[in-house]
C-alpha positions as CSV (number, residue, x, y, z in Angstrom):
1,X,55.9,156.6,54.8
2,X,59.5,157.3,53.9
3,X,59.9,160.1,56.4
4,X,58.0,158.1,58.9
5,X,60.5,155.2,58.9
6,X,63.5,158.0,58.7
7,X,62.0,159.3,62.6
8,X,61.4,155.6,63.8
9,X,65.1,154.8,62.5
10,X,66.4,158.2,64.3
11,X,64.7,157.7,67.1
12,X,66.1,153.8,67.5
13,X,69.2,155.1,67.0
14,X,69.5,158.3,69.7
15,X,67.8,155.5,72.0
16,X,70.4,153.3,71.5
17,X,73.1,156.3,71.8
18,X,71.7,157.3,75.1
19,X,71.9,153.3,76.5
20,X,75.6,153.3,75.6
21,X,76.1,156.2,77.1
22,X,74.5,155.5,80.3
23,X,76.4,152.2,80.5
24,X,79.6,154.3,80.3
25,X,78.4,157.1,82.3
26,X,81.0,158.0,85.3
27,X,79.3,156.6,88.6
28,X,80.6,158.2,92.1
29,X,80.0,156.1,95.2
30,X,80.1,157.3,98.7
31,X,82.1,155.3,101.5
32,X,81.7,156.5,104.9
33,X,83.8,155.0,108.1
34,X,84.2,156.3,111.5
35,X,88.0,155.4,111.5
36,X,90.5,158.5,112.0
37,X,92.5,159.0,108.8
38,X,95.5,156.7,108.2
39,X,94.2,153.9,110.2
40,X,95.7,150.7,109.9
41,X,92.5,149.4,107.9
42,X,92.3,152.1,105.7
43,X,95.9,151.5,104.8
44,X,95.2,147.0,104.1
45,X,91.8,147.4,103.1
46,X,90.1,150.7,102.2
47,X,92.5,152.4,100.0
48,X,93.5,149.4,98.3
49,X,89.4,148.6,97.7
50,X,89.4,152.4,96.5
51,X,91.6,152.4,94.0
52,X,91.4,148.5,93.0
53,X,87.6,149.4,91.8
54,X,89.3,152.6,89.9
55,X,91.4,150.3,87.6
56,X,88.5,147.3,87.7
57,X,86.2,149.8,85.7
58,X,88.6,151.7,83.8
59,X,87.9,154.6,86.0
60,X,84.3,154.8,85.5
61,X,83.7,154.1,89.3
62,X,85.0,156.7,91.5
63,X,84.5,156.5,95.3
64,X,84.9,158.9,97.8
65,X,86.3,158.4,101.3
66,X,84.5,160.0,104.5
67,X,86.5,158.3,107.4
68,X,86.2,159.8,110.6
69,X,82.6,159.8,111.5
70,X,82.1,162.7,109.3
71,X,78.7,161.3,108.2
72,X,77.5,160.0,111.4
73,X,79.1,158.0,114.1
74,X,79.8,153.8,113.5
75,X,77.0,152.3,115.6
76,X,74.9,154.9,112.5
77,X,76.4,153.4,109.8
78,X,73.8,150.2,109.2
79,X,71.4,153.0,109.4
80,X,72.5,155.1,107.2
81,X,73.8,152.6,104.7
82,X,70.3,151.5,104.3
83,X,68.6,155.0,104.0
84,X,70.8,155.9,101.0
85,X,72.4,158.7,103.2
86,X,75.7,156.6,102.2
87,X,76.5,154.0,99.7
88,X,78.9,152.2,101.3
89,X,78.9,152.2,105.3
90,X,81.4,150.0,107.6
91,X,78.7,147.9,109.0
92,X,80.1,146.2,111.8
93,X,77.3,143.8,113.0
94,X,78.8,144.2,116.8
95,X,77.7,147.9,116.8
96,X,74.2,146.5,115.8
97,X,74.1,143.6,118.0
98,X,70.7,144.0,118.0
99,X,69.9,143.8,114.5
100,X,72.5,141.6,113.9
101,X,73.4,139.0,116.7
102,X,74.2,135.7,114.7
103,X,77.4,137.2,113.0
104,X,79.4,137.1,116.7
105,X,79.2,133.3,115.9
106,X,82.3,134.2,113.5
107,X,84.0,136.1,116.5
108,X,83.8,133.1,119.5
109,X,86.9,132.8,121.1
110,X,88.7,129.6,119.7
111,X,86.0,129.4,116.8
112,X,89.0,129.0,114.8
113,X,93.1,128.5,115.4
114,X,93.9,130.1,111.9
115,X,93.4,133.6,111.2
116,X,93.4,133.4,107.6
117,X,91.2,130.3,107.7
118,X,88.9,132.8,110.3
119,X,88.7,135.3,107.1
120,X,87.6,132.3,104.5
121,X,85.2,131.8,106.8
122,X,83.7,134.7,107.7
123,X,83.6,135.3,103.6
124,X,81.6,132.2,102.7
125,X,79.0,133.1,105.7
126,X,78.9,136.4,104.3
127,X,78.9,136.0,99.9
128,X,77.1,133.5,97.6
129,X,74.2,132.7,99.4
130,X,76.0,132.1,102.8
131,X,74.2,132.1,106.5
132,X,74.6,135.1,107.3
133,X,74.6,136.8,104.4
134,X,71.0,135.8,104.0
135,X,69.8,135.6,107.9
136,X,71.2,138.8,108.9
137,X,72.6,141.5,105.5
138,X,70.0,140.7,103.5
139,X,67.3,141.1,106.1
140,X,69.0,144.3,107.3
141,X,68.8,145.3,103.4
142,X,72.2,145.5,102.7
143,X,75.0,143.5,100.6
144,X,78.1,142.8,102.5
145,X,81.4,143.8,99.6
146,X,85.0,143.6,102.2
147,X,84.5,141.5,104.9
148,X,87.4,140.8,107.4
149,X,88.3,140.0,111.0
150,X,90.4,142.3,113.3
151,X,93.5,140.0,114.2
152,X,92.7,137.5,117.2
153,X,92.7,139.2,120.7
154,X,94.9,139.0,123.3
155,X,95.2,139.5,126.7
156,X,97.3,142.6,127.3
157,X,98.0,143.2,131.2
158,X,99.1,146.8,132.7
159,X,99.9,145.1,136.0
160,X,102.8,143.7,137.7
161,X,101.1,140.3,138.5
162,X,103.3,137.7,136.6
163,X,101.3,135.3,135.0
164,X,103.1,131.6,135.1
165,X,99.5,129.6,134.9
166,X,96.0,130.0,134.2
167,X,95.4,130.8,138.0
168,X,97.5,133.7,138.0
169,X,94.5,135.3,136.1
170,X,92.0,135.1,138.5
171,X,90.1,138.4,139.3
172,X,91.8,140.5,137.3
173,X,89.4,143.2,135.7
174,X,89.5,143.1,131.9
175,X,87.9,145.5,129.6
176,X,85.4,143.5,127.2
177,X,83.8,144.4,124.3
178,X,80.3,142.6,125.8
179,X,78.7,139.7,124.3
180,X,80.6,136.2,123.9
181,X,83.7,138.1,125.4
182,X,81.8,138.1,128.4
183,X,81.3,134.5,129.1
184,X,84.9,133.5,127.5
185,X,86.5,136.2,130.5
186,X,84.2,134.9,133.3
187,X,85.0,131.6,132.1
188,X,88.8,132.3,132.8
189,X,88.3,133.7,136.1
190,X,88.4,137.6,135.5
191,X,86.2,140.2,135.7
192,X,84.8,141.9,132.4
193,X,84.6,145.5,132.3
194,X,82.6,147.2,129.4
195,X,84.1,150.5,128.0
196,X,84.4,152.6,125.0
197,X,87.7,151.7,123.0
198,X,88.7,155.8,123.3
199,X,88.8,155.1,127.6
200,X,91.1,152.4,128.0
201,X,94.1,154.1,128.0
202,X,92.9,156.6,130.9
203,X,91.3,153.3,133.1
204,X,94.9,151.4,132.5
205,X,96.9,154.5,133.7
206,X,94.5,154.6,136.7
207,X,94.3,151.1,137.4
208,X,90.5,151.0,137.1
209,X,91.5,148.1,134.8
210,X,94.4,145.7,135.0
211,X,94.2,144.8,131.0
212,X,92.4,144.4,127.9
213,X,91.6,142.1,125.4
214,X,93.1,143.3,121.8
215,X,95.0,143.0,118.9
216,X,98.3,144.3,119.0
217,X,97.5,146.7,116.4
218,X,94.5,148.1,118.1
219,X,96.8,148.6,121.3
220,X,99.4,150.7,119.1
221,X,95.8,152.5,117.8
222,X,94.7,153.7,121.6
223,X,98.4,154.5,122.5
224,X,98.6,152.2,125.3
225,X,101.9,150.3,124.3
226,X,103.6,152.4,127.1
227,X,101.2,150.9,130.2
228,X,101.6,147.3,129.4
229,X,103.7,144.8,131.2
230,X,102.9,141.3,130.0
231,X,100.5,140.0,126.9
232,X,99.7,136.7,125.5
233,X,100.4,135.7,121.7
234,X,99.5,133.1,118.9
235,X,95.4,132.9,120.8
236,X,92.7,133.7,119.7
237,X,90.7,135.1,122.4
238,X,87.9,136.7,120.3
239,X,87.9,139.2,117.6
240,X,85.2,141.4,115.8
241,X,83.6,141.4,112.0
242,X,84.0,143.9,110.1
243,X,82.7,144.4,106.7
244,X,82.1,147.7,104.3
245,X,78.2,146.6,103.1
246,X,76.4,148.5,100.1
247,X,72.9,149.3,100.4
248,X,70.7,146.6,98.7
249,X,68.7,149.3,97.0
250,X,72.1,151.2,95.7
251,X,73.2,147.7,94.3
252,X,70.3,147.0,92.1
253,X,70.3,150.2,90.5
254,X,73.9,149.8,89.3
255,X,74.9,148.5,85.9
256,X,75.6,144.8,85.7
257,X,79.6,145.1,84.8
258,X,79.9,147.8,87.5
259,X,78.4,144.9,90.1
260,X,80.8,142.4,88.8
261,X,83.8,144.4,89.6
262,X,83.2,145.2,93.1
263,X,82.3,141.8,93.6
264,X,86.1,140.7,92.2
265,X,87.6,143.5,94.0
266,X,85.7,142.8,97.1
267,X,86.6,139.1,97.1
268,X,90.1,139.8,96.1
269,X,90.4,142.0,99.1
270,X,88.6,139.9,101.6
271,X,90.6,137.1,100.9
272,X,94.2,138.9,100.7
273,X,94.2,140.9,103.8
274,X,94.7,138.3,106.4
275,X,98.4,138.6,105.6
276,X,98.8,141.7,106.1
277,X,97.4,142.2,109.3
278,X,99.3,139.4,110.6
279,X,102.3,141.1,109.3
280,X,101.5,144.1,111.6
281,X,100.6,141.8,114.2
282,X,103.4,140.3,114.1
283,X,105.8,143.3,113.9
284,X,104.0,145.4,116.9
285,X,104.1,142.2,119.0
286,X,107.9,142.1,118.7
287,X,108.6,146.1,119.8
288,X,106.5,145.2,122.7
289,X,109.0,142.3,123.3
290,X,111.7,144.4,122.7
291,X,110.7,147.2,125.3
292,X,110.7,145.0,128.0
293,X,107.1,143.6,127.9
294,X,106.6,139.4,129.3
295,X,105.6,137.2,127.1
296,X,102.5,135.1,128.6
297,X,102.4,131.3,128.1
298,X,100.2,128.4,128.9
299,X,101.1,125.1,130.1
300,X,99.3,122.1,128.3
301,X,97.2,121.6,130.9
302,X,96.0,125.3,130.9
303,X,95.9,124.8,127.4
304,X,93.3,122.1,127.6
305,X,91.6,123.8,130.1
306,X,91.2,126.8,128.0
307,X,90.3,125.1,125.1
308,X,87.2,123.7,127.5
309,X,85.9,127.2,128.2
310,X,86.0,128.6,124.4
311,X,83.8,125.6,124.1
312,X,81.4,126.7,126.8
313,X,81.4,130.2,126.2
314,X,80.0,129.6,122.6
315,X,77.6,127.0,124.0
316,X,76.5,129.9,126.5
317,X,76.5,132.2,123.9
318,X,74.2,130.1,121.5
319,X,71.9,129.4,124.5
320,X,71.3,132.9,124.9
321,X,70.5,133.8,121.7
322,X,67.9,130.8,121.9
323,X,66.1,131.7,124.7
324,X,65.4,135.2,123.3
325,X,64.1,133.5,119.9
326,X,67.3,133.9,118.1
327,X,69.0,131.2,116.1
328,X,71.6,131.1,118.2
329,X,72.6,127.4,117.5
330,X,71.8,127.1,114.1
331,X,74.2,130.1,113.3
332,X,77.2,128.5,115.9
333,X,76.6,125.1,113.7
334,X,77.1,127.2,110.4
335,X,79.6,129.0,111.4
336,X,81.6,125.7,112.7
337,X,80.9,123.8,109.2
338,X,82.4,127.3,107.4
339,X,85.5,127.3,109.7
340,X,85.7,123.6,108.8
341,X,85.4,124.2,105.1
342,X,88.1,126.5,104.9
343,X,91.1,124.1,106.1
């Protein structure tokens, strides 16, 4: 009986010696992106993510960067973030418009005047039981960590037109990222053009294009500060989600205090990064200033007017998404009452 008790007591106690040890054990994660090395997001967001979760778990978390489409090319990354093929992919619902339609509601032009109040936004849609967090990740099976919003777009112009009023941009072709883009450009009297971000530079330079709608640190990104002439500022003409999502399956296998952490980190990250990127914004837009480019301005009239077709272009946008069965509405009214929440 003695010797019996002795094994049960051993045996409770290697059990218990093995838990602790699995609680401590050193977890790697894999991050995959399909931005070039050093871009500006790795340098805000990923590689202060990387390291925060380092010193969150006392090193126990290690996570390894593949940027550069090494792992499979971004419209992949959903895909692969839910086979497992990667931990943690940079889902960007616009590359999976498809699966994933509802989260442009975040992205309307004129959705919201603030870019940091754009970011709180987007992270209560997207955390805690938000809209889209549970109409659009959690259906897709993943868990969005980072979430953030490239800086508003402008309008950037490679032409010589001068633009003194809102007429001034009539049929002027515009590269467009598609979707609400779309109706906010047609709305304003230009022509959208769809194209990869890598063949702007090429259709500026050749006139195929007269401008672009982008941040000003996505125009220093495609090397197109040289073509422009003119650009607008202080805007927001659209932008684009972004979020680095874990695979829902990867998430509940990991320990309790490992969750917690990147759920601090991500939040603390989310939340900070606005600042940042409208400190580059702010810093590219003035070398383009100083090298000669016009600045664009409205009138309050044109302002008004504008106002009018950021309205319509998310109405047209909602009743798209309606007629094909989508929630279109529903999502524009959530995102509204989120963009309202975070004043």
């Amino acid at each position: 009986m003695r010797s019996y008790r002795f094994s049960i007591g051993l045996a409770a106690g290697l059990a218990a010696g093995m838990m602790s040890l699995t609680a401590q054990a050193d977890i790697t994660l894999r991050l995959a992106d399909s931005l070039p090395s050093g871009h500006i997001i790795h340098q805000v967001i990923t590689a202060p993510f990387i390291e925060a979760v380092k010193k969150e778990t006392g090193g126990q978390v290690r996570i390894e960067h593949f940027p550069g489409e090494q792992v499979g090319k971004a419209r992949d990354m959903l895909s692969l973030t839910q086979a497992g093929v990667i931990d943690i992919g940079y889902v960007v619902p616009a590359y999976a418009s498809d699966k994933m339609p509802l989260s442009a509601g975040i992205e309307l032009p004129g959705i919201f005047t603030d870019y940091c109040q754009g970011m709180a936004a987007l992270y209560t849609l997207t955390h805690d039981g938000g809209y889209l967090e549970t109409s659009e990740f959690a259906a897709n099976k993943v868990i969005p960590l980072v979430t953030f919003l490239l800086p508003p777009y402008q309008i950037v112009l490679g032409t010589d037109r001068k633009i003194a009023s809102l007429k001034d941009l009539s049929g002027l072709k515009i590269r467009s990222a598609g979707g609400p883009m779309d109706f906010m450009i047609k709305g304003l009297g230009m022509i959208p053009v769809r194209m990869a971000p890598p063949e702007i530079y090429e259709s500026l330079s050749r006139g195929t294009i007269d401008g672009a709608l982008l941040p000003y640190m996505s125009v220093e990104s495609y090397g197109i500060t040289g073509l422009l002439k003119s650009g607008t500022s202080q805007i927001n003409f659209g932008t684009v989600a972004l979020t680095y999502s874990i695979g829902a399956e990867k998430w509940k296998k990991l320990p309790e205090p490992v969750r917690t952490a990147l759920t601090k980190v991500s939040a603390d990250i989310s939340k900070s990064a606005c600042k940042s990127f409208e400190a580059v914004e702010g810093k590219l837009y003035a070398k383009l200033d100083n090298e000669g480019s016009r600045a664009i301005g409205f009138g309050p009239a044109d302002q008004k007017e504008i106002a009018a077709i950021f309205d319509r272009a998310g109405s047209d946008w909602a009743a798209s998404l309606d007629q094909r069965g989508k929630a279109g509405s529903a999502a524009l009214a959530a995102v509204k009452q989120a963009v309202a929440g975070s004043r």
